[in-house]
C-alpha positions as CSV (number, residue, x, y, z in Angstrom):
1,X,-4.1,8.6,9.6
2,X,-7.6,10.4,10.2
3,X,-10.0,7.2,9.6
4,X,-7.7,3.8,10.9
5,X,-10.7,1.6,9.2
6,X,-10.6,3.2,6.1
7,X,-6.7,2.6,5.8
8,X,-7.0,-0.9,7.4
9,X,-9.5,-1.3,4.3
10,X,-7.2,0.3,1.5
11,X,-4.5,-1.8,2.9
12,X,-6.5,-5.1,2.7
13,X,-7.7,-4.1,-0.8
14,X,-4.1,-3.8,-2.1
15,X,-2.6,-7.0,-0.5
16,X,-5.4,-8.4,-1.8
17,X,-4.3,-7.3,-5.3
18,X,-1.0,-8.3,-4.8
19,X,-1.7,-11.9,-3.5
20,X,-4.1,-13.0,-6.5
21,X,-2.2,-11.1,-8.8
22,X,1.0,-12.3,-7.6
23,X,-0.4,-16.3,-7.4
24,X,0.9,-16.3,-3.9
25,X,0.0,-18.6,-1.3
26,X,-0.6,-16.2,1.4
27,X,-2.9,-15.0,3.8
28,X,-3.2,-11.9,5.9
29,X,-4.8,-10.3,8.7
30,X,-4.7,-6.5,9.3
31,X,-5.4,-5.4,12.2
32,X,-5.8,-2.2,14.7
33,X,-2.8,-2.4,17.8
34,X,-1.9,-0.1,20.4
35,X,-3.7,3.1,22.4
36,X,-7.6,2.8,23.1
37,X,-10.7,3.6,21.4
38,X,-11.6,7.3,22.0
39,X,-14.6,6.0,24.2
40,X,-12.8,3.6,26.3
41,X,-11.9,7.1,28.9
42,X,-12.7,4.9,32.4
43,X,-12.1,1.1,31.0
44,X,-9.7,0.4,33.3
45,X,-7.2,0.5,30.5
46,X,-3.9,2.2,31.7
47,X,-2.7,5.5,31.1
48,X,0.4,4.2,28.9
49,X,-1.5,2.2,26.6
50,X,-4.3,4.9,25.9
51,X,-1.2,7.0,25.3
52,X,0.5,4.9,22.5
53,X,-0.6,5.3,18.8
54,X,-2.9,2.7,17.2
55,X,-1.4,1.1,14.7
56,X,-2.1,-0.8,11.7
57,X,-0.6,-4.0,12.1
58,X,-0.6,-7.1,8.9
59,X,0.2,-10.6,9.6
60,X,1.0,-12.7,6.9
61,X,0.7,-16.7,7.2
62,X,0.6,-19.7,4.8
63,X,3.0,-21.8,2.4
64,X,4.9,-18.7,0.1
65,X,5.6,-16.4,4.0
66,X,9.4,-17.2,3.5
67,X,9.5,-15.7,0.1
68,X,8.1,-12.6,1.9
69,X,11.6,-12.9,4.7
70,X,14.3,-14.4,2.5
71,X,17.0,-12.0,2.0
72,X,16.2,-10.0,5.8
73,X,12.8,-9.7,5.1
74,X,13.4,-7.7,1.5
75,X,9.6,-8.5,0.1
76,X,8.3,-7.7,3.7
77,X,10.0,-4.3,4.0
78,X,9.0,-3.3,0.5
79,X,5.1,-4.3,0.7
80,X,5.1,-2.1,3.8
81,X,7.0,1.1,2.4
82,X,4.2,0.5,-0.4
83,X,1.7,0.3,1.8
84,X,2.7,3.6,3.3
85,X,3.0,5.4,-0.1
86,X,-0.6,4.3,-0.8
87,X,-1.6,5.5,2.5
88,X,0.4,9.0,2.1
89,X,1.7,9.2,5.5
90,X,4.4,11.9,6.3
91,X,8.2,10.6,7.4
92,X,6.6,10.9,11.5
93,X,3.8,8.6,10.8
94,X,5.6,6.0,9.0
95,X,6.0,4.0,12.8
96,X,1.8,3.4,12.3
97,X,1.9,0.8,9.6
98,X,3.7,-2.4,10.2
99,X,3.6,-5.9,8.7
100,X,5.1,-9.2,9.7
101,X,5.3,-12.7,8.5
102,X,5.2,-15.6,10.7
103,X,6.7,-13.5,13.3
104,X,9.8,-12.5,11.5
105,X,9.7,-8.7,13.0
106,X,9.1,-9.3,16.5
107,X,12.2,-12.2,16.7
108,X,14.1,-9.5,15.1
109,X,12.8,-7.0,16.9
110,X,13.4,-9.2,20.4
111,X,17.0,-10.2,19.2
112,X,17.9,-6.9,18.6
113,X,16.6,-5.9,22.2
114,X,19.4,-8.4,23.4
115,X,22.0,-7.4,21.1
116,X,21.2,-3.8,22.7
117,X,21.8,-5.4,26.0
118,X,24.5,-7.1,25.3
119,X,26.3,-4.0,23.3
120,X,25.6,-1.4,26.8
121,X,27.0,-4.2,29.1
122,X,30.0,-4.5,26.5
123,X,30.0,-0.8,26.0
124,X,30.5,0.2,30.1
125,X,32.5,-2.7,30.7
126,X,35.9,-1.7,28.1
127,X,35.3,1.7,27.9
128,X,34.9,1.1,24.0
129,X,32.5,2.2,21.4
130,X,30.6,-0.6,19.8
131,X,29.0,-0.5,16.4
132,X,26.0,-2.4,15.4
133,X,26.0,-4.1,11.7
134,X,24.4,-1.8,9.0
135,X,20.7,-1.7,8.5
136,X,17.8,0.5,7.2
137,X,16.5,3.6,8.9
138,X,13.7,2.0,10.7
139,X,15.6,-0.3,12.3
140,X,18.4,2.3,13.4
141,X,15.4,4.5,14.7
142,X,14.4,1.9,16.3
143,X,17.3,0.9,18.2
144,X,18.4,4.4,18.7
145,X,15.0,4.3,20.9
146,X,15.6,1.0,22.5
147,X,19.9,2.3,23.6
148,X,18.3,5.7,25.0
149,X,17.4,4.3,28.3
150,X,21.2,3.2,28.9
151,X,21.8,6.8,29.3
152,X,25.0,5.9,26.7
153,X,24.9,8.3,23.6
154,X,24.3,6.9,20.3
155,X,25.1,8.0,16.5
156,X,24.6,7.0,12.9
157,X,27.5,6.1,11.2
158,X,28.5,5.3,7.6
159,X,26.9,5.7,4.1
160,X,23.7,4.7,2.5
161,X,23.1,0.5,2.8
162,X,25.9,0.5,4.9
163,X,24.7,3.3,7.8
164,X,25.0,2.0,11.0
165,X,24.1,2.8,14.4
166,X,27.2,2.9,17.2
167,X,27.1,3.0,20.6
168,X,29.2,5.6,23.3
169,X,31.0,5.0,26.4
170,X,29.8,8.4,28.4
171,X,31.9,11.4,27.4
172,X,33.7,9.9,24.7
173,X,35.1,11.8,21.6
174,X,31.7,10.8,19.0
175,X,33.9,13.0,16.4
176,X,36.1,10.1,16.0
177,X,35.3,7.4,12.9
178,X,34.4,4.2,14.4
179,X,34.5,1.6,11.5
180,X,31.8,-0.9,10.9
181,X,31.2,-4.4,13.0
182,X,33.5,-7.3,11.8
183,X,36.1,-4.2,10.1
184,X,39.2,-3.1,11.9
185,X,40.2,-0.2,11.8
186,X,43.5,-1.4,10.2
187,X,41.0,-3.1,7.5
188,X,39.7,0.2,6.7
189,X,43.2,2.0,5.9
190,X,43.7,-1.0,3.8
191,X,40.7,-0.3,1.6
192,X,41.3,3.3,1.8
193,X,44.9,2.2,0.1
194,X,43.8,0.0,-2.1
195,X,40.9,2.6,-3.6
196,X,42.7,6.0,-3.4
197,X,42.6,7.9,-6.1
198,X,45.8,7.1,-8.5
């Protein structure tokens, strides 16, 4: 994104569209996050904030936000993949738009930092992978990034809606199929059974 402002505008313009169109109750904000302005050299702001990508970031408040999160936050992804079609970015640049309703994201966002936690402790503790429940690319990406600095090897498993991220004891055998969380693998030859071809 060459010119932040004029995307933060197109962005506003379309939400705008879609809200009074729509007859939603809903406000929004969008606004600029992350890095420094290209003038801001000696302001005192650190070297790891100027080096972070600004962002644009839309907040949604008011009376309809939980038809925006029902279902995981269905509406919310799909405004923002929208939002990025408008905006043309390439697959890389994706990561610079983000929107959020009444903070549904960033609880996500911190629970999955825990579950991340939890799963390493888990994972060096029995010597056993652990697979996270399915979810969409983003959010593997994302907690691909957030399981790197455990040092424990990570890999996507699984098909389409159901892909899913799973995490490595060190040096174990990542060839092997590690079925999804809450399946066994003894629930997984069952299904195999039951759907082989006849």
């Amino acid at each position: 994104m060459d010119d932040l402002a004029q995307a933060a505008q197109t962005i506003g313009q379309f939400l705008q569209t879609f809200t009074l169109s729509g007859g939603l109750r809903l406000r929004f904000r969008v606004k600029l996050r992350g890095g420094a302005p290209e003038d801001a050299a000696n302001d005192g702001t650190s070297p790891e904030a100027k080096a972070l990508p600004r962002t644009l970031h839309v907040e949604f408040s008011g009376p309809d936000t939980p038809l925006l999160t029902a279902r995981n936050g269905e509406v919310l992804h799909a405004l923002e993949h929208i939002a990025v079609k408008i905006l043309r970015l390439e697959l890389d640049q994706q990561e610079l738009v983000s929107f959020d309703a009444d903070q549904f994201k960033a609880n996500r966002d911190r629970h999955m930092r825990e579950s991340a936690a939890a799963a390493v402790e888990r994972v060096r503790s029995t010597g056993r992978p652990h697979p996270f429940p399915p979810m969409n690319s983003r959010d593997r990406r994302m907690l691909h990034l957030i399981l790197k600095d455990s040092g424990l090897p990570t890999a996507s498993s699984g098909e389409g809606p159901g892909r899913f991220v799973v995490l490595y004891p060190e040096g174990a055998d990542m060839a092997e199929p590690v079925p999804p969380q809450g399946r066994t693998a003894e629930d997984t030859g069952r299904l195999r059974h039951a759907f082989r071809h006849r």
